[in-house]
N, C-alpha and C positions, 0 to 999 in steps of 0.2 A: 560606478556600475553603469552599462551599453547594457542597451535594448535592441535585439534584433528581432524584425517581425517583418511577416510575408501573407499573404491571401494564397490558399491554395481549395483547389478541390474537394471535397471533399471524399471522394472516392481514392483519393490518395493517404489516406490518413495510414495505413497502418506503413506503407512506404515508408514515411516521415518519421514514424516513430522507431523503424530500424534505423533509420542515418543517426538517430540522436540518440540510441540505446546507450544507456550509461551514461547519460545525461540530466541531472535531476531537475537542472533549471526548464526546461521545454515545459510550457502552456500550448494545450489546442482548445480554441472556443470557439466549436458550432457558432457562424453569422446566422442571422433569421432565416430562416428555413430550410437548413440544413444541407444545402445542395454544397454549400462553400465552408472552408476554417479557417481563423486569422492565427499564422503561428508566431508564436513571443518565445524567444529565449533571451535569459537572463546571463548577461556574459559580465567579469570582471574586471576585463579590460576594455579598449575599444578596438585596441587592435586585433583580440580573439572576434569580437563583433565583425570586424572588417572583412578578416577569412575567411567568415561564413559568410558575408554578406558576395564575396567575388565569387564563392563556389556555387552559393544559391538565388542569387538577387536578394529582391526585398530592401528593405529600409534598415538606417541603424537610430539610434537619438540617445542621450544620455538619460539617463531616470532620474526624474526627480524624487530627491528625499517624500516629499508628501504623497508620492505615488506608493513606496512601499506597502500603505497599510488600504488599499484600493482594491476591493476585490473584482473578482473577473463575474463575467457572467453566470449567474449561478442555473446549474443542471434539475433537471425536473426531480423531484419524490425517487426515489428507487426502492424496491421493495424487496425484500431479502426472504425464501422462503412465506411462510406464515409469521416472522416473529417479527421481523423488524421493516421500519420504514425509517429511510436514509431521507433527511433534509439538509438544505443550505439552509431554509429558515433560520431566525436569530431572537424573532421577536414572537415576546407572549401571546398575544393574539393570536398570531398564525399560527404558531404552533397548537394552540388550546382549539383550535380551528380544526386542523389536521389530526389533532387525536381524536375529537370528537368524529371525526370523519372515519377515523382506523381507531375502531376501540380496541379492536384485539393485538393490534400490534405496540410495540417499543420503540418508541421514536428517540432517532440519536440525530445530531443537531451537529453538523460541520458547516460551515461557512469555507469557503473559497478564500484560499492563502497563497498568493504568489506561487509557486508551483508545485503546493501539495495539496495532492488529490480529495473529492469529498467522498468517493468510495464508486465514483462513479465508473470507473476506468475497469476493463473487461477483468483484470488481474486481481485489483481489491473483491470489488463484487463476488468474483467466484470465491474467492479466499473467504468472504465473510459466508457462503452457502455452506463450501466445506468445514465451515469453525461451526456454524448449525446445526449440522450431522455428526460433528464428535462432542458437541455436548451434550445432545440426546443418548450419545452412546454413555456419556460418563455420569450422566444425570445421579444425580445421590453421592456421589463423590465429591471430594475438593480436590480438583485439576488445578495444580500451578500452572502458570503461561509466563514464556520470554518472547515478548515480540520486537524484533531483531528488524530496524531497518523502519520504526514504527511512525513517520512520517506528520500526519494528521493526530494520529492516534486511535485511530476507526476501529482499530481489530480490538485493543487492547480492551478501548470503551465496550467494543461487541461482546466481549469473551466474561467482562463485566459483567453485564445485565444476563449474559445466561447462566449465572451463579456461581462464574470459578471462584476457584481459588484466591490468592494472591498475585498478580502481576507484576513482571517487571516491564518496562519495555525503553528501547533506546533508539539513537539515531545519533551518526558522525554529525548531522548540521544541528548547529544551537541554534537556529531562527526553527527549526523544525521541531526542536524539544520544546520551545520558548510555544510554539502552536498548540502543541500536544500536552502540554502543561491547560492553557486554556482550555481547550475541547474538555478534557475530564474534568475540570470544573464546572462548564457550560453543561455535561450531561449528566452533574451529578455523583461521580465516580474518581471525586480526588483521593481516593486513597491507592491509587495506582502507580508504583512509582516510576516515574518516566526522569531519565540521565542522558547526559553526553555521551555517548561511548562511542570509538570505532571499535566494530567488531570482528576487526582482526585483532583487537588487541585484550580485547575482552576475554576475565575469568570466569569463568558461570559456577555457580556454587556448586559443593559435591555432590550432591545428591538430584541434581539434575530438574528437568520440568517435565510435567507429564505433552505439557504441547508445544511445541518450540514454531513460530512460526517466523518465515523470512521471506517479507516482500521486499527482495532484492534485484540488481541487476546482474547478467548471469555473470559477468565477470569475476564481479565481488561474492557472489554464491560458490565458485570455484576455489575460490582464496580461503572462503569462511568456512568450508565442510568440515575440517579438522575441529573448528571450537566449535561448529553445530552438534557435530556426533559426540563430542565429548558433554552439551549443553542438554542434551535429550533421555531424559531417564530412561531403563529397562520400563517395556511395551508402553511406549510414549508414542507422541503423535507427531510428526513433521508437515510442517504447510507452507508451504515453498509456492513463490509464483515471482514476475518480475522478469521470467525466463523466453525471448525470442525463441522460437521453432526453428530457426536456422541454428541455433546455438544447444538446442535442448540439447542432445545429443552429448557433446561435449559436457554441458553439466552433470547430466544423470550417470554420464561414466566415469566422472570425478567422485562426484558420490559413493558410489560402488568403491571404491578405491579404501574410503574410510566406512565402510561397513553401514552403508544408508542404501536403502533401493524405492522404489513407489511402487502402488499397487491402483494405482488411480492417477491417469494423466488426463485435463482436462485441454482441449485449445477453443480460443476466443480469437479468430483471425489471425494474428501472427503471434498472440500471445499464449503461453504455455502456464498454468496452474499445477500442482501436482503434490497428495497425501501421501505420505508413504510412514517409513520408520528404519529401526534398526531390524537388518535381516534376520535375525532369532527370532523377530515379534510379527514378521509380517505373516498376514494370511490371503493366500490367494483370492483376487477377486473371484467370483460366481460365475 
């Protein structure tokens, strides 16, 4: 495993994150005071390293093994509606700290993992407000969830503590199920079951989920609509994010193609969010 990493602006961030869209290895860690960000991708070879390095500068180095379990800088509290406060915190103290600080809210506890996200990233975050609004809508119910793509395991753990149902949730990387295995232990919520799957390849049960969520990238959102729409039960809930604005476009009209539309498009700089469902279920926004 090549480490390629670079200093750049910070006013260039969302730039950075188009050339690398559909990348899962890219880190950006805010340096102190935010003017500048040190970018890290995680490359397989060193020759992929190399490519990037002639196209973009920057440095390359080999990783060391003892680097793997090294986390990055960890991201301030983030606060999700009224319900929840998002931590890197790990340890008791701080955390019994931070509750007592946030009585009213439900603190979920991710630590920084090599390049999956602690919910801080404009795409999760929104994804966790929108999963806040339809549990309020389902509230009294038991909503099953498939989260598709589920990284961390931030949503899954979220959709948890606001009383769904049963979860499934998966991810093509096993360092990333191997993560999200941990987190729902660390919050409390291992009864969640998190597997290996590519989700192209993936059967979702007959009977479908009432929220199907997929923090994807749009490529592989375009690939997945077939087993999304077949994955999303009659007036279910779809929460799609992971989606460039230069690409929306192309995705939401993929979509349409298998009988999915949105009623609610959210953007966060370059990044697209978006609730929608199966067209029979959806009701015009207001």
């Amino acid at each position: 495993m090549f480490v390629w990493s670079k200093l750049s602006a910070a006013q260039w961030i969302d730039a950075w994150e188009e050339r690398f869209a559909g990348n899962p290895n890219l880190v950006i860690e805010y340096v102190k005071g935010g003017r500048s960000v040190r970018l890290t991708l995680f490359c397989e070879s060193e020759k992929a390293a190399l490519a990037i390095k002639e196209q973009f500068g920057g440095s390359i180095r080999k990783l060391n093994r003892e680097e793997w379990n090294k986390p990055v800088e960890a991201p301030r509290p983030l606060k999700v509606r009224d319900v929840f406060l998002l931590t890197a915190e790990t340890q008791t103290k701080a955390l019994t700290a931070l509750q007592k600080a946030n009585p009213t809210r439900q603190l979920i506890s991710i630590p920084p993992e090599m390049a999956f996200g602690t919910g801080d990233h404009a795409t999760t975050s929104t994804c966790l407000r929108l999963l806040v609004d339809i549990a309020r809508e389902r509230k009294g119910t038991r909503w099953t969830v498939a989260d598709l793509g589920t990284g961390t395991g931030v949503l899954a753990i979220a959709a948890h503590k606001l009383d769904s149902g049963p979860i499934y949730a998966c991810d093509f990387d096993p360092f990333a199920v191997k993560v999200a295995i941990q987190n729902t232990q660390r919050n409390a919520t291992p009864d969640i079951d998190v597997r290996e799957q590519d989700v192209l390849k993936w059967k979702p049960r007959k009977t479908g989920y009432d929220v199907v969520m997929a923090n994807l990238f749009s490529t592989v959102l375009i690939e997945a609509w077939p087993v999304i729409a077949k994955s999303l039960a009659p007036k279910g809930d779809l929460l799609v994010s992971g989606i460039l604005a230069s690409q929306a476009w192309d995705v939401f009209k993929a979509a349409a193609s298998h009988g999915l539309g949105f009623t609610k498009v959210i953007r966060k700089g370059k990044w697209i969010t978006a609730r929608g469902g199966h067209f029979n279920d959806l009701t015009p926004p207001a």
